[in-house]
C-alpha positions in Angstrom: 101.8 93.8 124.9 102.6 96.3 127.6 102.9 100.3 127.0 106.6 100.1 127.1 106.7 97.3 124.1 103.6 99.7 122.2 105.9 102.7 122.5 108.8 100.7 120.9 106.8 99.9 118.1 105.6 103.7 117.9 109.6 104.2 117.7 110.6 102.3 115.6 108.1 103.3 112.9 109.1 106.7 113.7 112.8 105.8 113.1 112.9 103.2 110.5 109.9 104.3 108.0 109.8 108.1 108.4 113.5 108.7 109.4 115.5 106.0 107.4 112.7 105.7 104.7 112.6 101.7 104.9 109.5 100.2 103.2 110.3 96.9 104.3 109.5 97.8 107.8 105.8 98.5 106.5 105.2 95.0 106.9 106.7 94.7 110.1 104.9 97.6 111.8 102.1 98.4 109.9 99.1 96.0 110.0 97.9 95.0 106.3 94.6 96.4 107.2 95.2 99.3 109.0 92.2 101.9 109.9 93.7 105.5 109.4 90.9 108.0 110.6 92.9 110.6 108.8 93.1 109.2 105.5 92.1 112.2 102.7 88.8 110.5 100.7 89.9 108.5 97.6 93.4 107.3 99.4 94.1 103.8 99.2 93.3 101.8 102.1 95.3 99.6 104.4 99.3 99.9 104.5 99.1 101.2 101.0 97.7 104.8 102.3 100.8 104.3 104.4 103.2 103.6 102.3 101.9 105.9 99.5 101.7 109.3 101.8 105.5 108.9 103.6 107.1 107.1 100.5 105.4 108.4 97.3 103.9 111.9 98.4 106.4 112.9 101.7 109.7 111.3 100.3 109.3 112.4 96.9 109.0 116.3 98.1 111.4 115.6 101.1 114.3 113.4 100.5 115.6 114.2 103.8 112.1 113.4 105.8 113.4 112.8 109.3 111.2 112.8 112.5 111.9 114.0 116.1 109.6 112.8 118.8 108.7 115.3 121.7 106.8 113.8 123.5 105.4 110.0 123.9 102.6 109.0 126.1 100.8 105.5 125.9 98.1 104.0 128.0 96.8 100.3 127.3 96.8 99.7 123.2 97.3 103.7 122.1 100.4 105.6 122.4 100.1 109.2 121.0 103.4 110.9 119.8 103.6 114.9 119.6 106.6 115.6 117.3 107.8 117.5 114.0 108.9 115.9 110.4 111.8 118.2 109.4 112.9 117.8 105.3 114.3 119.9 102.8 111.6 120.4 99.8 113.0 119.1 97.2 110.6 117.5 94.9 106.8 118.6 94.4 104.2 118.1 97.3 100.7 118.0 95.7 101.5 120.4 93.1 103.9 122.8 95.0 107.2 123.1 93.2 110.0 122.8 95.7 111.6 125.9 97.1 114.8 123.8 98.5 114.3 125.2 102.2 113.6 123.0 104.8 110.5 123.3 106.4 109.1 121.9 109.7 106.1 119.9 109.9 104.3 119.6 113.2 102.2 116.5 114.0 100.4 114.9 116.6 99.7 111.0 115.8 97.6 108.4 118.3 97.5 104.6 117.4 97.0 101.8 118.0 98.9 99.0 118.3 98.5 94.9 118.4 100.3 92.5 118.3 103.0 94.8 117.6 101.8 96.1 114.5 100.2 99.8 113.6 95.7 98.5 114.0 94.3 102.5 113.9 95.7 105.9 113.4 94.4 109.4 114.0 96.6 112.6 113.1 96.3 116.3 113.8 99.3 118.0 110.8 100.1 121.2 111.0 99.0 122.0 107.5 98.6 125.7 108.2 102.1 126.2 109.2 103.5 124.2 106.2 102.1 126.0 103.8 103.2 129.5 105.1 106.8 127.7 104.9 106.7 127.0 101.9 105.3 130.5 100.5 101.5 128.9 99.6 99.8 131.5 102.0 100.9 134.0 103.4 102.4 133.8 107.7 100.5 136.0 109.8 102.3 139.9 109.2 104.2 138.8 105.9 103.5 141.7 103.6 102.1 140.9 100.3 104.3 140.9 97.6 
């Protein structure tokens, strides 16, 4: 596949799993077996960590989940994606209770793609910044409370 058909698949997942929160599209995209070097230990594997972090853990806490791309840059197989997941917390998010603001999630994402379907993934989150958003440490000058 060329980097211009890679980056559509990159897009679509973006739009149609993240933004629209279709699960069907998880077979369409996302390869059965799919590598994620980002996975936390004891995640499922496969499309099962994926569909268990954006649909069970990230929808769940963030109804809204949408994601804007940046940036986009692919070369041969990988396309990496700078962008930000923006959702209003509305559910719990591993143990947070929701504080119904939205918050801003930053993320950096490479994979791989074959035969039009998600083969590897790597991931850089801006945890930090989340969890100052939503109140679970404290941003840099906040005065204690």
């Amino acid at each position: 596949m060329s980097t211009k058909q890679n980056k559509a698949v990159v897009r679509r997942l973006n739009e149609a799993i993240i933004s629209q929160g279709n699960v069907e599209a998880l077979e369409e995209l996302v390869a059965v077996d799919v590598h994620d070097n980002s996975a936390l230990p004891g995640s499922p594997p496969g499309r099962e960590r994926v569909k268990q972090l954006f649909f069970d853990l990230y929808r769940t806490a963030f109804p809204d989940l949408r994601a804007e791309i940046y940036d986009m840059i692919a070369e041969g197989d990988k396309v990496v994606t700078r962008k930000a997941f923006h959702g209003t917390h509305q559910g719990p998010l591993m143990g947070i209770p929701p504080i119904g603001r939205q918050v801003t999630i930053l993320v950096t994402d490479i994979v791989r793609v074959v035969d039009g379907q998600i083969v590897k993934h790597w991931a850089n989150v801006d945890q930090l910044g989340l969890m100052q958003q939503l109140g679970v440490i404290p941003a840099p000058g906040a005065m204690p409370a």
